[in-house]
C-alpha positions as CSV (number, residue, x, y, z in Angstrom):
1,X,9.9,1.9,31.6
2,X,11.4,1.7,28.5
3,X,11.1,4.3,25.9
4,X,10.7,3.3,22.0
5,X,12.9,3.4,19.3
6,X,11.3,5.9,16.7
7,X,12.4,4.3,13.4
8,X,13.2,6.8,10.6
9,X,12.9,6.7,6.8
10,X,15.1,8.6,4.0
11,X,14.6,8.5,0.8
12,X,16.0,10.9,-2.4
13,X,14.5,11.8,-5.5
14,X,15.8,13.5,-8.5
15,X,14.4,15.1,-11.9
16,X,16.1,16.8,-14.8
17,X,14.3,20.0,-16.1
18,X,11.9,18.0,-19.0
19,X,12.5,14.8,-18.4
20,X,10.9,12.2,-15.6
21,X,11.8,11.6,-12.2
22,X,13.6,8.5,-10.2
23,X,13.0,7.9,-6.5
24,X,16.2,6.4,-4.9
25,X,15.1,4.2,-2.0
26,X,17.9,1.8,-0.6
27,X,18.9,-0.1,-3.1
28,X,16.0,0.2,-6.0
29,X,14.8,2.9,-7.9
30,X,11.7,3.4,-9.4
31,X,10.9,6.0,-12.6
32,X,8.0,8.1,-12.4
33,X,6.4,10.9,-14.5
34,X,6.5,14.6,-14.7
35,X,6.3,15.4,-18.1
36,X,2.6,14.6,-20.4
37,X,4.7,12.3,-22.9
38,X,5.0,9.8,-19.9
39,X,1.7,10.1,-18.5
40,X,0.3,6.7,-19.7
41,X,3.5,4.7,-19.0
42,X,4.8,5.9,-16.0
43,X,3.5,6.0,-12.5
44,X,2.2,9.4,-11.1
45,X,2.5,10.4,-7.8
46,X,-0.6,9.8,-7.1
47,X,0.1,6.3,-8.4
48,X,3.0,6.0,-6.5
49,X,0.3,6.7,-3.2
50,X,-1.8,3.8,-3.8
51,X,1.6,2.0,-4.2
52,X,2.3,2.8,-0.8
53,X,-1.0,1.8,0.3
54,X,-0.9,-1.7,-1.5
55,X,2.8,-2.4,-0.1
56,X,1.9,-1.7,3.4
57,X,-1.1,-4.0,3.0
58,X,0.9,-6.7,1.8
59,X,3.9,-6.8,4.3
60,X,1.3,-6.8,6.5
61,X,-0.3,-9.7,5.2
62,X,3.5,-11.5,5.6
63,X,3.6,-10.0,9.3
64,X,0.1,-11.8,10.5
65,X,0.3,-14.8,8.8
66,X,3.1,-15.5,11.2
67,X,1.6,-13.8,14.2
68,X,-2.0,-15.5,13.4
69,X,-0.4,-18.8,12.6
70,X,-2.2,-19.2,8.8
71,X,-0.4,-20.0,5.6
72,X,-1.1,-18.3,1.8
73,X,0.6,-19.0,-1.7
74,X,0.5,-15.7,-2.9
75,X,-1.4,-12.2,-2.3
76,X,-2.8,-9.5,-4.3
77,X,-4.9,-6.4,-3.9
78,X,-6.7,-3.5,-5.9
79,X,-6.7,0.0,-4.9
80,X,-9.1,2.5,-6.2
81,X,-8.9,6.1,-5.3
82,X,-11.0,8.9,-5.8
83,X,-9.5,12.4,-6.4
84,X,-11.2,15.6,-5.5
85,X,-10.0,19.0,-7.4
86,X,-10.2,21.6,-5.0
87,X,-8.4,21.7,-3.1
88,X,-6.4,18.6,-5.3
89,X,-6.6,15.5,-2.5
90,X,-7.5,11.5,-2.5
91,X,-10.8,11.7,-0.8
92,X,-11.7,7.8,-1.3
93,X,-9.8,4.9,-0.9
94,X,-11.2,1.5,-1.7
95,X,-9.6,-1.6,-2.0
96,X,-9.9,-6.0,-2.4
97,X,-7.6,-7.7,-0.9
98,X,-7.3,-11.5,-2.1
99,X,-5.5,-14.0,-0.7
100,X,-4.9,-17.6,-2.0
101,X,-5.0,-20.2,1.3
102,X,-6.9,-22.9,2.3
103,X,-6.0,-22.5,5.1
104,X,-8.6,-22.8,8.2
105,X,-6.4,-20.8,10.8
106,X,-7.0,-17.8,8.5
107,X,-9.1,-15.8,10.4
108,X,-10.3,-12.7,7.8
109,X,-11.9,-10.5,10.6
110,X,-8.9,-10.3,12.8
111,X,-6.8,-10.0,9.7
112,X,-8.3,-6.6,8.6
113,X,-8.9,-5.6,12.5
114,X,-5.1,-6.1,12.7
115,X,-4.1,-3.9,9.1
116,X,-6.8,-1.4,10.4
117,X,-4.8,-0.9,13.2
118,X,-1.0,-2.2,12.6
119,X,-0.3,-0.4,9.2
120,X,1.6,2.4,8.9
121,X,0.7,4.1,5.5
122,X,-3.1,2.9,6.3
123,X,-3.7,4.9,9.5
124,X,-1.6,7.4,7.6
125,X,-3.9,7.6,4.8
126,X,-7.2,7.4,7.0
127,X,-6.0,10.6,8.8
128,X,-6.9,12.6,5.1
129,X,-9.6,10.5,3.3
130,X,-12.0,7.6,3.3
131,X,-10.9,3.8,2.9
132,X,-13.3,1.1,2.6
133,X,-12.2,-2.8,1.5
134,X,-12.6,-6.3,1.8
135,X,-10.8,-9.3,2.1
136,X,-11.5,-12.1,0.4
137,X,-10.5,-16.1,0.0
138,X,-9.3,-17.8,-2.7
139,X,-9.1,-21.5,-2.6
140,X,-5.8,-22.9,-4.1
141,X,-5.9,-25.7,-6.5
């Protein structure tokens, strides 16, 4: 039998002593804070987390709609996180994931069964806290 390929990541990131960070992945980069005068305009690390969580939701929403055979316009979701002090951890993750379709192949069950169970920075993420969420159909027009 054949073993599988492990994939790998790398990413880089770099700061300068009082100044914010950048994150170097492939080809993009994306800013994030480290100092208080950034704190409402940039993305925390923690922000960055539920940024994770959202992407990995949403490729996987690309993946199935091949796999399950179901068409969509467009995607979106809202991730809310609650963050304990001590020790400093998420310990609740809730989200709404809406997707625009008419479609009648879209089978929302099977959907979040398969993003339960296929995404990578979800089961991640269950191993350390709590995630709750929905899915939910919104009719095009």
């Amino acid at each position: 039998m054949k073993e599988k390929e492990l994939l790998n990541y790398q990413i880089t990131a770099s700061s300068v002593s009082n100044n914010d960070a950048t994150i170097h992945i492939k080809q993009s980069e994306i800013d994030f804070g480290t100092t208080p005068e950034t704190t409402e305009t940039l993305p925390s690390p923690a922000d960055l987390y539920l940024g994770a969580f959202s992407a990995c939701m949403l490729k996987n929403v690309e993946r199935f709609s091949a796999m399950m055979h179901f068409t969509y316009t467009k995607a979106s979701v809202e991730v809310k996180a609650t963050r304990l002090e001590n020790p400093p951890r998420m310990d609740q993750l809730d989200y709404k994931l809406k997707i625009y379709s008419n479609d009648p192949k879209l089978n929302k069950e099977l959907l979040k069964r398969n993003i339960e169970k296929f995404g990578t920075i979800y089961n991640t993420v269950k191993l350390s806290c709590s995630i709750t969420g929905s899915i939910e159909t919104v009719d095009n027009v």
